[in-house]
VMD Tcl script that builds the backbone (N, CA, C; Angstrom):
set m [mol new atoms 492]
animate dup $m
set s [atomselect $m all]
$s set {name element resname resid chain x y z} {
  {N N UNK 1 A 3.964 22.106 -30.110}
  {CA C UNK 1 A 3.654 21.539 -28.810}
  {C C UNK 1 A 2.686 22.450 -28.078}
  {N N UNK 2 A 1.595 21.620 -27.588}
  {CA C UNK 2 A 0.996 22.434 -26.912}
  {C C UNK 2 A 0.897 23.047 -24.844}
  {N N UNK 3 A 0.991 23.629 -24.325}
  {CA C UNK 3 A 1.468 23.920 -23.258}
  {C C UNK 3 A 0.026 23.590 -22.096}
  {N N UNK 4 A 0.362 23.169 -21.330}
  {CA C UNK 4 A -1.419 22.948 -20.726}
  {C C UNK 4 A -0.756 23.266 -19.022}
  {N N UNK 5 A -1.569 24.104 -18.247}
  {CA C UNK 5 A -1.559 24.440 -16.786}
  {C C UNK 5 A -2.036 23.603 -16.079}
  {N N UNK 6 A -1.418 23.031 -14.801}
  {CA C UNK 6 A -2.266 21.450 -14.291}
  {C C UNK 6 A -2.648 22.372 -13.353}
  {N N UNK 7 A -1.399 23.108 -12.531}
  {CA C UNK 7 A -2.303 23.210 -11.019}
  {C C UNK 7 A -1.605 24.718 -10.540}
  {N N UNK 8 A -1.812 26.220 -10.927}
  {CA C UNK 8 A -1.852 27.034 -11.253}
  {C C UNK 8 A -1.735 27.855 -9.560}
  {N N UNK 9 A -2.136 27.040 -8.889}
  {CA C UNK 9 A -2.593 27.714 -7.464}
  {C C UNK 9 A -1.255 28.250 -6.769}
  {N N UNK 10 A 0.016 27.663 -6.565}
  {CA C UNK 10 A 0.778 27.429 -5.099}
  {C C UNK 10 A 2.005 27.441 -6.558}
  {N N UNK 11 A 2.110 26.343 -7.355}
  {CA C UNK 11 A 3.033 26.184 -7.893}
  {C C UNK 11 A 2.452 26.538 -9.562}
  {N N UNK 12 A 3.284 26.727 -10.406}
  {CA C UNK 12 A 3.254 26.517 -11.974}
  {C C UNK 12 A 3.963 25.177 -12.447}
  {N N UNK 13 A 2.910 24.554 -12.772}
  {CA C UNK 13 A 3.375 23.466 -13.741}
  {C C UNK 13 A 2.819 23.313 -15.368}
  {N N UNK 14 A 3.676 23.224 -15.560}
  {CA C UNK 14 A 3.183 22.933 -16.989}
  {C C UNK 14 A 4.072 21.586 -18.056}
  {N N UNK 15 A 3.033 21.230 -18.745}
  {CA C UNK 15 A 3.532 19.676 -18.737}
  {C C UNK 15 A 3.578 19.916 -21.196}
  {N N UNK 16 A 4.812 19.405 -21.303}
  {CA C UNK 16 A 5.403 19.226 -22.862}
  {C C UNK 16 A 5.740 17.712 -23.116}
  {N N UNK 17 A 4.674 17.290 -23.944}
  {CA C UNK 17 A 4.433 15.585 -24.676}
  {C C UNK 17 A 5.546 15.351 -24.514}
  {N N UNK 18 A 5.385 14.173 -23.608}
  {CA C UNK 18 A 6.168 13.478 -23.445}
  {C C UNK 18 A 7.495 13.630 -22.302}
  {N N UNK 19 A 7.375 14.948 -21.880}
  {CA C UNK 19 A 8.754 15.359 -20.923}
  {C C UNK 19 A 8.025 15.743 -19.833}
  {N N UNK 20 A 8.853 15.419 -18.331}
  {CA C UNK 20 A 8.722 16.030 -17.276}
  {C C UNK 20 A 9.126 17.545 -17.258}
  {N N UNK 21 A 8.478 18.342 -16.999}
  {CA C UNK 21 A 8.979 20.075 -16.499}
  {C C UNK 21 A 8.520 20.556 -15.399}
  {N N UNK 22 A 9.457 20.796 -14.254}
  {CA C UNK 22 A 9.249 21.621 -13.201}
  {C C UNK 22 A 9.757 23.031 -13.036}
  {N N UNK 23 A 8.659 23.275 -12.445}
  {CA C UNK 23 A 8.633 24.937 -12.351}
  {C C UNK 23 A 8.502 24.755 -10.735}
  {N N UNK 24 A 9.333 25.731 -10.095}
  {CA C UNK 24 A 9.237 25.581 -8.457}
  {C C UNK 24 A 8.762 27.361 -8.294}
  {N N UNK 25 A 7.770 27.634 -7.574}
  {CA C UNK 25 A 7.863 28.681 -7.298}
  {C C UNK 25 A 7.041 29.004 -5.488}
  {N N UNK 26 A 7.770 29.412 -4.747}
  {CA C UNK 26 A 7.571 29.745 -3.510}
  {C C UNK 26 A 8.249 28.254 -2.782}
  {N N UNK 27 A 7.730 27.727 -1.241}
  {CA C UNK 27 A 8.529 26.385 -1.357}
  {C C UNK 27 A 7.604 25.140 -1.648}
  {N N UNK 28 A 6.610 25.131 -2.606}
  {CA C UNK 28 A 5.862 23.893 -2.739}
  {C C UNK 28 A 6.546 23.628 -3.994}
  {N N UNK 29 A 6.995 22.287 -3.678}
  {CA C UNK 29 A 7.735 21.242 -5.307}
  {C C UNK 29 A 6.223 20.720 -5.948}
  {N N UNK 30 A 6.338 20.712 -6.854}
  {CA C UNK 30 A 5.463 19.336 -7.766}
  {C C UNK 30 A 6.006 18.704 -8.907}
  {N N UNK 31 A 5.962 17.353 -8.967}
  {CA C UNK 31 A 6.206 16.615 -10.125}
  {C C UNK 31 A 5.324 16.216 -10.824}
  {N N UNK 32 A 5.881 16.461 -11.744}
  {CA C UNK 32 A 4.751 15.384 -13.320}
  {C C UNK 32 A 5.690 14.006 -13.769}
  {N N UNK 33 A 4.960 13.446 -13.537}
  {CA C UNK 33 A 5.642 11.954 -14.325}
  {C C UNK 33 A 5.757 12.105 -15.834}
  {N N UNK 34 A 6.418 11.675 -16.345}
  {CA C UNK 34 A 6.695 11.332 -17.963}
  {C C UNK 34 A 5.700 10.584 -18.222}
  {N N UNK 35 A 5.039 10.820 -19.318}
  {CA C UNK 35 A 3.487 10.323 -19.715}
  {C C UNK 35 A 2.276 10.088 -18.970}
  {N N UNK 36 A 2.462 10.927 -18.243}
  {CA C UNK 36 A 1.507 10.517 -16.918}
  {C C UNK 36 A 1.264 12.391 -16.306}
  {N N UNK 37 A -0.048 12.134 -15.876}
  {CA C UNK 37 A -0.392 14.046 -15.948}
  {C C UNK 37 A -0.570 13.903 -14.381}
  {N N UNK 38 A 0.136 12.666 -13.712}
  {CA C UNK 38 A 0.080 13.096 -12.218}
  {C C UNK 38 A 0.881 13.599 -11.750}
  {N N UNK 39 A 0.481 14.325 -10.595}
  {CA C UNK 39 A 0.902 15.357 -9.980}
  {C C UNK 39 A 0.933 15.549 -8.477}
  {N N UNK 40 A 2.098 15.444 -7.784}
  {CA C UNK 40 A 1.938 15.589 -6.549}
  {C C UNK 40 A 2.820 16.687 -5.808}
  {N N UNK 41 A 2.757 17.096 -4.246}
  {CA C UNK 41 A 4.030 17.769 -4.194}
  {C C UNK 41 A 4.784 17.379 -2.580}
  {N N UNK 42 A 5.714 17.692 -2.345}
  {CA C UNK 42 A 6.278 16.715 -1.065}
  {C C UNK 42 A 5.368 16.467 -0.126}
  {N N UNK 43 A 4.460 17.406 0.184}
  {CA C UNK 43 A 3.381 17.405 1.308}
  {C C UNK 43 A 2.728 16.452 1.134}
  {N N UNK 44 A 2.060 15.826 0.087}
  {CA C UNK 44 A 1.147 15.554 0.063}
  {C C UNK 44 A 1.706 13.539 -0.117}
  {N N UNK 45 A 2.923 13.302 -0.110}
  {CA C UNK 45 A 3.801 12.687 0.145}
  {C C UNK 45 A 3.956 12.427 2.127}
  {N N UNK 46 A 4.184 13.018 2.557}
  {CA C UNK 46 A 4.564 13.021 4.345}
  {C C UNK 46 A 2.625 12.872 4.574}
  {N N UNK 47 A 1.723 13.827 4.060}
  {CA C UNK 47 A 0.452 13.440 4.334}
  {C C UNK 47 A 0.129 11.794 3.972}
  {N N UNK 48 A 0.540 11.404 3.168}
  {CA C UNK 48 A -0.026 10.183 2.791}
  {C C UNK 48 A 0.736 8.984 3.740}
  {N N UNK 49 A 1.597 9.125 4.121}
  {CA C UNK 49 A 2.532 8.406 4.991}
  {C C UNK 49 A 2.528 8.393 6.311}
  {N N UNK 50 A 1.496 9.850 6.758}
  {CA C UNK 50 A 1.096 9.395 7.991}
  {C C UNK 50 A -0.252 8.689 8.387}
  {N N UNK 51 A -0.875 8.628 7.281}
  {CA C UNK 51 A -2.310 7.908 7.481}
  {C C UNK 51 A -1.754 6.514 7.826}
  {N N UNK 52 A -0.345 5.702 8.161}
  {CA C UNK 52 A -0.672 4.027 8.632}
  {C C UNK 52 A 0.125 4.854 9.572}
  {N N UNK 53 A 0.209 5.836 10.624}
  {CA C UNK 53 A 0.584 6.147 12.191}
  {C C UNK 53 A -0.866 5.371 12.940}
  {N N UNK 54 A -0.995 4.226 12.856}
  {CA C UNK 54 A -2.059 3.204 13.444}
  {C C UNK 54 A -1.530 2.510 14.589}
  {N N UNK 55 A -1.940 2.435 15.511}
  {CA C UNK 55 A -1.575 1.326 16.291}
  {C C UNK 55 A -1.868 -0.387 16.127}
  {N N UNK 56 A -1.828 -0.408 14.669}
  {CA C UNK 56 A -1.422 -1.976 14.425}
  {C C UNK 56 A 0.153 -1.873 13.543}
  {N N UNK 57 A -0.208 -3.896 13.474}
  {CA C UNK 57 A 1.145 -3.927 12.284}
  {C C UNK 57 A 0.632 -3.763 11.100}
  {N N UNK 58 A 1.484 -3.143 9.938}
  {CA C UNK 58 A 1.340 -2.992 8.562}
  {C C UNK 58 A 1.392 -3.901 7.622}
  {N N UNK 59 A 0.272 -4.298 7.206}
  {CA C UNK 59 A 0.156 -5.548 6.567}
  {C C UNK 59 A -0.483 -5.384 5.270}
  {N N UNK 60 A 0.049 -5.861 4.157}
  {CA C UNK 60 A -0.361 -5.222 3.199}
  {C C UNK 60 A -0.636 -7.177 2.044}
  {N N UNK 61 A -2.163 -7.502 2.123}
  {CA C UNK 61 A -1.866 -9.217 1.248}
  {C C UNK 61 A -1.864 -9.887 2.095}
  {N N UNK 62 A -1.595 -9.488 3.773}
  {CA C UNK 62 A -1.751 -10.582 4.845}
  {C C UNK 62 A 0.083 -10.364 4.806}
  {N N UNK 63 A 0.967 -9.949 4.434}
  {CA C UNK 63 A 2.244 -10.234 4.527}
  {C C UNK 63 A 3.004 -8.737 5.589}
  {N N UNK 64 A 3.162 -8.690 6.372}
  {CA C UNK 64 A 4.528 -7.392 7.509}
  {C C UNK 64 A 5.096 -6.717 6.404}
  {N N UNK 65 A 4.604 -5.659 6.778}
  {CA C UNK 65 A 5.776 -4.136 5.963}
  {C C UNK 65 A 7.301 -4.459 6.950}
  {N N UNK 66 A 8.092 -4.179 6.412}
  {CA C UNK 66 A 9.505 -3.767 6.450}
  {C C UNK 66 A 9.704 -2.185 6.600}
  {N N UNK 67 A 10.868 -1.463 6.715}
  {CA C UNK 67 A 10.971 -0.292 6.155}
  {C C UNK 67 A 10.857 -0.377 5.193}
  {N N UNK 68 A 11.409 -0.774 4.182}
  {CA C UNK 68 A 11.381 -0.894 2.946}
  {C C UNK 68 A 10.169 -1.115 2.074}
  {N N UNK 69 A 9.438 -1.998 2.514}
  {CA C UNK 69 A 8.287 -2.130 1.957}
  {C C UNK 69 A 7.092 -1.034 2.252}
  {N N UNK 70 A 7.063 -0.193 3.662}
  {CA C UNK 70 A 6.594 0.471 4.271}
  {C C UNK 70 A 6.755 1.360 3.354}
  {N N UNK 71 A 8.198 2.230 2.590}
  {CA C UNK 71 A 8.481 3.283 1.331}
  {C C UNK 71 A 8.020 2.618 0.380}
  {N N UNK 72 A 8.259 1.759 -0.178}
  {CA C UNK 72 A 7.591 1.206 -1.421}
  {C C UNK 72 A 5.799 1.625 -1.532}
  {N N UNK 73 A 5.123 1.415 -0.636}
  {CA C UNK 73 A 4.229 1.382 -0.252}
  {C C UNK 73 A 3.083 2.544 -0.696}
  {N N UNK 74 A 4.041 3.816 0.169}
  {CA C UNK 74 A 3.954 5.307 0.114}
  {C C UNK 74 A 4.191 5.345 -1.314}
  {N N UNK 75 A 5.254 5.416 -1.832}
  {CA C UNK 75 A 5.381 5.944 -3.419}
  {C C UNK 75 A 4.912 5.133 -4.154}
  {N N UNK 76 A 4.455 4.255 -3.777}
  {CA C UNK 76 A 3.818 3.136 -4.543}
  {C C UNK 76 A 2.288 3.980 -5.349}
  {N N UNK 77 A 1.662 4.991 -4.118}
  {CA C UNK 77 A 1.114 5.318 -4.324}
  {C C UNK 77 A 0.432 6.692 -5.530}
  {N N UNK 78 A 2.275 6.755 -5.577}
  {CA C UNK 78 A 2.058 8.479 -5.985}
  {C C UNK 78 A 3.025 7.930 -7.617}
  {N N UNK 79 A 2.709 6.537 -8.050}
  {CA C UNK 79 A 3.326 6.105 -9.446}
  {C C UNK 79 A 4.642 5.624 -9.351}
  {N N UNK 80 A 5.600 5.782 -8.514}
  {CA C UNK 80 A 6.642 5.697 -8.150}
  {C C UNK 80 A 7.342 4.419 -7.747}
  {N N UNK 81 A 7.719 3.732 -8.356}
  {CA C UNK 81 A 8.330 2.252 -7.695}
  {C C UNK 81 A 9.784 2.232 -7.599}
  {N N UNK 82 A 9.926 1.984 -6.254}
  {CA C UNK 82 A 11.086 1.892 -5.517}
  {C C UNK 82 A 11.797 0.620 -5.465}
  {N N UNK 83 A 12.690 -0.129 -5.175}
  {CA C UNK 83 A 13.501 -1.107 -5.063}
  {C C UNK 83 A 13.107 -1.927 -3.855}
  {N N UNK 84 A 12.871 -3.157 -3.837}
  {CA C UNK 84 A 12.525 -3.898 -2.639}
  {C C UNK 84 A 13.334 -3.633 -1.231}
  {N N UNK 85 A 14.682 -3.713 -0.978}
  {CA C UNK 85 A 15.527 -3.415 -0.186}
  {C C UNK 85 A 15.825 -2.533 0.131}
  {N N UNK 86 A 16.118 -1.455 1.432}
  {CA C UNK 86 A 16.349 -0.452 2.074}
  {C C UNK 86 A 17.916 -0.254 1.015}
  {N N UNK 87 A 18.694 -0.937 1.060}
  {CA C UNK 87 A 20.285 -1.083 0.535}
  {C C UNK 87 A 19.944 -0.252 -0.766}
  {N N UNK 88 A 18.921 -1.124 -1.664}
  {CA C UNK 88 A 18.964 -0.725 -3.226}
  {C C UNK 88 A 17.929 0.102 -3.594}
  {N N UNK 89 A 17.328 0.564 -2.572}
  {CA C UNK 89 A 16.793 2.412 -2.314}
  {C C UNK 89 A 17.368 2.880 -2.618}
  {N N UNK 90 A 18.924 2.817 -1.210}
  {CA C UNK 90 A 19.783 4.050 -1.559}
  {C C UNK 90 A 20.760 4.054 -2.256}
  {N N UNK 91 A 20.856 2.920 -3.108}
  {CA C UNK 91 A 21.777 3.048 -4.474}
  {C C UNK 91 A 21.298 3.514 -5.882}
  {N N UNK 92 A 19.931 2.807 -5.773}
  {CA C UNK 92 A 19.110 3.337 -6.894}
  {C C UNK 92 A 18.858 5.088 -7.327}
  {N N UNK 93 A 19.357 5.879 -6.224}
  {CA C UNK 93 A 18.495 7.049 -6.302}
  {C C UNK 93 A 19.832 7.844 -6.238}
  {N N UNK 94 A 19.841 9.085 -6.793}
  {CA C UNK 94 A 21.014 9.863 -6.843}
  {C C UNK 94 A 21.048 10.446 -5.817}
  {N N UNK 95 A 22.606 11.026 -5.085}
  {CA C UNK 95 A 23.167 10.949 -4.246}
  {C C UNK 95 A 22.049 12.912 -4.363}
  {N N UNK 96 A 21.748 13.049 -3.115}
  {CA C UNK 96 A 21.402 14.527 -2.684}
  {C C UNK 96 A 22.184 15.605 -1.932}
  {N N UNK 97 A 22.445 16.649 -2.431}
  {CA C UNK 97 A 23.105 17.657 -1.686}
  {C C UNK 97 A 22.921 18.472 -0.886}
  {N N UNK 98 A 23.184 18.314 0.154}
  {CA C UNK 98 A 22.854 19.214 1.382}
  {C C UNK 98 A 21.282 18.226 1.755}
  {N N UNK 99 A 20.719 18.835 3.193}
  {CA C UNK 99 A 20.229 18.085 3.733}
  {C C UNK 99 A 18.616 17.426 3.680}
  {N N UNK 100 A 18.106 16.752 3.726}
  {CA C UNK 100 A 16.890 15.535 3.539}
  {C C UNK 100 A 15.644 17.196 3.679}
  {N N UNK 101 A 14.841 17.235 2.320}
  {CA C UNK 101 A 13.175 17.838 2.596}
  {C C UNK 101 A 12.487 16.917 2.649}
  {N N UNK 102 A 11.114 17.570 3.341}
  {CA C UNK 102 A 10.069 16.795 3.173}
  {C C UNK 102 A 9.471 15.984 1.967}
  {N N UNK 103 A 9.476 14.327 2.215}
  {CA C UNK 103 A 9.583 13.541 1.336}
  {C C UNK 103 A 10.806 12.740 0.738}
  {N N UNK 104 A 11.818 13.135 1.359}
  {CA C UNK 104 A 13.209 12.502 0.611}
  {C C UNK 104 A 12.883 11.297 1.481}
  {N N UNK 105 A 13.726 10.326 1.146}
  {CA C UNK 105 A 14.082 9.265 1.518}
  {C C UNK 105 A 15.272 9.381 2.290}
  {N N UNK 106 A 15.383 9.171 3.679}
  {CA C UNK 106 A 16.552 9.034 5.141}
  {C C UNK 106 A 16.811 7.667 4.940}
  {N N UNK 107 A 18.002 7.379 5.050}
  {CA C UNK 107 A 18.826 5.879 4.821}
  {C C UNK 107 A 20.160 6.028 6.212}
  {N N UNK 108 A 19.883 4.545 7.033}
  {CA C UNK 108 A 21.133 4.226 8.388}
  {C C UNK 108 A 21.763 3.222 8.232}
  {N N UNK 109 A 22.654 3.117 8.622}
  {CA C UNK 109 A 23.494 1.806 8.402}
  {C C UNK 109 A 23.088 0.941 9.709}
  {N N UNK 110 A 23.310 -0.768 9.673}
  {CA C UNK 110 A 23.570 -1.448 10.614}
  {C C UNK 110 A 25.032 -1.703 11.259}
  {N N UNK 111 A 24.971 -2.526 12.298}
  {CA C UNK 111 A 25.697 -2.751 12.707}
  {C C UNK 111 A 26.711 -2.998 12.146}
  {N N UNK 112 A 27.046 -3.431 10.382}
  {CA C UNK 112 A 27.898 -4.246 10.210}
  {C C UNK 112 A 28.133 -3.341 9.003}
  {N N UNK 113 A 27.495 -1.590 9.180}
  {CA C UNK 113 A 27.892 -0.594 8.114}
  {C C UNK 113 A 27.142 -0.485 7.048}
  {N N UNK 114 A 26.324 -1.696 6.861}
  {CA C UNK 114 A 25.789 -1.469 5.351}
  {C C UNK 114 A 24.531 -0.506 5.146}
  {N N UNK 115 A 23.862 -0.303 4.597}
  {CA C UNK 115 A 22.490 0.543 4.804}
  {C C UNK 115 A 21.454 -1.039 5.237}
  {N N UNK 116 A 20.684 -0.714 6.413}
  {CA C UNK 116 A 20.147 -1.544 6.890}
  {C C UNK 116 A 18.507 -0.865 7.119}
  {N N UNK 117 A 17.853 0.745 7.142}
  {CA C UNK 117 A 16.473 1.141 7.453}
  {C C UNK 117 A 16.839 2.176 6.819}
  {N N UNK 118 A 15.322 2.601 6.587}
  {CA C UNK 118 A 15.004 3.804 5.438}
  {C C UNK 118 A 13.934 4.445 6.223}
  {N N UNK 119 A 13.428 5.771 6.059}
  {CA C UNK 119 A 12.355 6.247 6.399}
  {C C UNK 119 A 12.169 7.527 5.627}
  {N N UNK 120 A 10.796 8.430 5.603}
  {CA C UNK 120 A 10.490 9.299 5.260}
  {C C UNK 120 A 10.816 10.846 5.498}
  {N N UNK 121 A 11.589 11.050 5.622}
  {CA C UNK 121 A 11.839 12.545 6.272}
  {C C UNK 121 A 10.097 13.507 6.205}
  {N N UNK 122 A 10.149 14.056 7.056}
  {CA C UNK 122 A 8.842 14.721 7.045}
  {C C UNK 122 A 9.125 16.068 7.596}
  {N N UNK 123 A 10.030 16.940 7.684}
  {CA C UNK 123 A 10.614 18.347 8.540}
  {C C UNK 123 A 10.922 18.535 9.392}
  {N N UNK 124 A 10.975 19.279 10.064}
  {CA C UNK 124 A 11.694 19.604 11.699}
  {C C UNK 124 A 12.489 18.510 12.253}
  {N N UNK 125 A 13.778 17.721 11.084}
  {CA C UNK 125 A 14.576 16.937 12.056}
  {C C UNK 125 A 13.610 15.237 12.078}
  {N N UNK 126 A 12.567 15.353 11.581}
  {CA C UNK 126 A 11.293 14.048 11.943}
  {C C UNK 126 A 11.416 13.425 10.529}
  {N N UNK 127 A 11.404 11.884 11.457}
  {CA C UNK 127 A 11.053 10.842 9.972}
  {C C UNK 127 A 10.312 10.001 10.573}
  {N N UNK 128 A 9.637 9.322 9.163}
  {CA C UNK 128 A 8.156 8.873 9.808}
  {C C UNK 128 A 8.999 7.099 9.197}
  {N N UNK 129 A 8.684 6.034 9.689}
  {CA C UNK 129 A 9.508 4.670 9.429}
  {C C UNK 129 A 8.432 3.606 10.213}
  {N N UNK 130 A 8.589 2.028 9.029}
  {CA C UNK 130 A 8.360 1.227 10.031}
  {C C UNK 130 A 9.598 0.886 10.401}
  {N N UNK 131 A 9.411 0.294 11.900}
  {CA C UNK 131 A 10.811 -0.181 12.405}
  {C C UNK 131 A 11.159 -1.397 12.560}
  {N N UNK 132 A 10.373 -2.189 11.796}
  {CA C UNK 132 A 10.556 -3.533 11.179}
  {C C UNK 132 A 9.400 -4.111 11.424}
  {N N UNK 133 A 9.008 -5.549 11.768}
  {CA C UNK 133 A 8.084 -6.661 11.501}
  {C C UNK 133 A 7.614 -6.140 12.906}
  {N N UNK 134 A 6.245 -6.820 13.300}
  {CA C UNK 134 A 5.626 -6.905 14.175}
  {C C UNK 134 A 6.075 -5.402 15.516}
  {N N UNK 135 A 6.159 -4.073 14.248}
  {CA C UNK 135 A 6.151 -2.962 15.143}
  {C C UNK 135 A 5.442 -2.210 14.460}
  {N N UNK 136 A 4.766 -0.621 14.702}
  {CA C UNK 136 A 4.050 0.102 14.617}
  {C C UNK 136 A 4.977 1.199 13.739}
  {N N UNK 137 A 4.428 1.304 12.367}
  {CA C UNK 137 A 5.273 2.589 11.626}
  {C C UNK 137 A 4.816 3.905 12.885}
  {N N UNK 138 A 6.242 4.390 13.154}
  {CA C UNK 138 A 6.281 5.703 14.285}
  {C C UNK 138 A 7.053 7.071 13.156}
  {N N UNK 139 A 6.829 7.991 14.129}
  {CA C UNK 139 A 7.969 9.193 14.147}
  {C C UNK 139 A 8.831 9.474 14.826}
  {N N UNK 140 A 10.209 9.949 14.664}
  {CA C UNK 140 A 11.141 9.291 15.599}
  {C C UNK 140 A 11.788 10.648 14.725}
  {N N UNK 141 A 13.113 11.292 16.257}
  {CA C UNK 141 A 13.809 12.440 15.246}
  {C C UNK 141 A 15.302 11.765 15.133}
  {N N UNK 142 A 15.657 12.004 13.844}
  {CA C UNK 142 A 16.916 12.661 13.392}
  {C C UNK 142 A 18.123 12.735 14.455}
  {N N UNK 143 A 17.747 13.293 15.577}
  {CA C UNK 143 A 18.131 13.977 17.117}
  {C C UNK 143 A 18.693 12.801 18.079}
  {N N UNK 144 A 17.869 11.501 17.786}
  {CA C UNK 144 A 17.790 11.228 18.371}
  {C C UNK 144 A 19.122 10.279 18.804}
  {N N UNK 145 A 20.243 9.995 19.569}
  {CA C UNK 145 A 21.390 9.431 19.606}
  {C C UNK 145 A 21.182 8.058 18.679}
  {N N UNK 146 A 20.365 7.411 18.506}
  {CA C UNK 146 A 20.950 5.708 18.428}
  {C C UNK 146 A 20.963 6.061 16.481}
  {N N UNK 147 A 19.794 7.024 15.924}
  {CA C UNK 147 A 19.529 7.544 15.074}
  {C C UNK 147 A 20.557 8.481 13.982}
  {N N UNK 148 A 21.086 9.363 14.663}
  {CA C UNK 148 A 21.841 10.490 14.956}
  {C C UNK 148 A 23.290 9.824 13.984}
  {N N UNK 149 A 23.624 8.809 15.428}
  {CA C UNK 149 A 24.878 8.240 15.027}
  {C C UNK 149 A 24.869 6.819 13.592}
  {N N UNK 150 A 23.844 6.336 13.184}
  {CA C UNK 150 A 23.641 5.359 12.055}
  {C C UNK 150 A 23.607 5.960 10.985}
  {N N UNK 151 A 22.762 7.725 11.046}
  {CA C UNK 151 A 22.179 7.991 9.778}
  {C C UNK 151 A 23.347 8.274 8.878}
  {N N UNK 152 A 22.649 7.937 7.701}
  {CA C UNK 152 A 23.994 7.700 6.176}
  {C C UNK 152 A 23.711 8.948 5.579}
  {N N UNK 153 A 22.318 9.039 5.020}
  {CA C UNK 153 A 22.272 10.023 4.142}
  {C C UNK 153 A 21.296 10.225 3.791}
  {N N UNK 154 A 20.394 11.217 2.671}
  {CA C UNK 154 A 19.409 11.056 2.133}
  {C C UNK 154 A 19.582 11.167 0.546}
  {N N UNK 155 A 18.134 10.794 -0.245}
  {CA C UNK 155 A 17.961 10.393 -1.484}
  {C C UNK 155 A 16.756 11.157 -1.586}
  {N N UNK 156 A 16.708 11.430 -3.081}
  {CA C UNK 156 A 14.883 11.959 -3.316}
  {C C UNK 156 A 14.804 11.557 -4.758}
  {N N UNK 157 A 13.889 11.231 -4.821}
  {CA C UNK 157 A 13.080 11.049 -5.894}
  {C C UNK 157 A 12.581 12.343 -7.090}
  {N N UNK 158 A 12.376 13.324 -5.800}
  {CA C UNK 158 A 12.429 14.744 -6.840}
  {C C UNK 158 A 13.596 15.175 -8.076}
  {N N UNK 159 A 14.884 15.082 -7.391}
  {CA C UNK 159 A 15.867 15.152 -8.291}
  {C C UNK 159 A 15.844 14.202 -9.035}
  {N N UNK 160 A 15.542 12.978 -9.045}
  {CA C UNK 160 A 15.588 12.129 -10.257}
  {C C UNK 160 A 14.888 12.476 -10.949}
  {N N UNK 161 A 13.576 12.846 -10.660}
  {CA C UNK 161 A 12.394 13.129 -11.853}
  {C C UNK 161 A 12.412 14.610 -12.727}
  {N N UNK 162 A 13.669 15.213 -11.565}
  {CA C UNK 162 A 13.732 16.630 -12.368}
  {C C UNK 162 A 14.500 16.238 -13.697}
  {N N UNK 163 A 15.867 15.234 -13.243}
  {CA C UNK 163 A 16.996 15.221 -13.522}
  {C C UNK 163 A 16.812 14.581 -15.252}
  {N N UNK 164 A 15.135 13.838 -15.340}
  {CA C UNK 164 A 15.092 13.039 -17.182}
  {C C UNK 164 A 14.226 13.935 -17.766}
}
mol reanalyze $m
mol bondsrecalc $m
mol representation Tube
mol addrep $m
């Protein structure tokens, strides 16, 4: 097998046919996809997610982002396909320990308990979300009471991709 250096600068990665391998060194993550030599790292994840902080609605085909579709969207970008529904986000993705980094996926329940909105965690307590149809994807904290008291949990995608 041969060993090849993608991005040598911040982090060490190095990528073996056919397998994901992460190397973490200092606090920048990067993943390699399985057969795929892309490469990203949480930042560049929360960067890409704030480029629709627009003051329109998110429309993607002529059709309203959701939360859900709003994450789909984002990782859509970085190879990553997520589950249509906020609900089967956060079932799909293994349970995370200890609390949401930049880039995990933040999941709240509704009124009636179930997981009902998803958003981006982005640091300091901040997640970046649309907040449904005909509203403006915002940043909104963690902190914040109505927030505070719904939030369920978080998910990442990192640990899954470490985890095959």
């Amino acid at each position: 097998m041969k060993l090849r250096i993608v991005k040598p600068n911040f982090s060490v990665i190095a990528i073996l046919s056919y397998l994901s391998v992460l190397f973490v060194f200092s606090s920048i993550i990067s993943v390699i996809h399985k057969n795929d030599n892309t490469v990203f790292n949480r930042s560049e994840i929360v960067t890409y997610a704030k480029q629709f902080l627009i003051n329109e609605e998110l429309k993607i085909e002529g059709r309203e982002l959701d939360c859900s579709g709003y994450t789909q969207l984002v990782y859509k970008h970085f190879n990553i396909k997520l589950p249509r529904s906020s609900s089967m986000q956060f079932e799909s993705l293994p349970n995370k320990n200890g609390g949401p980094e930049a880039g995990d996926l933040v999941f709240f329940s509704s009124s009636n308990r179930k997981i009902g909105h998803v958003g981006i965690f982005i640091g300091n307590n901040l997640f970046i979300h649309s907040p449904g149809k005909q509203k403006y994807v915002r940043i909104d904290s963690l902190s914040d009471k109505y927030w505070k008291n719904s939030y369920v949990g978080c998910r990442s995608v990192f640990k899954q991709i470490e985890e095959q």
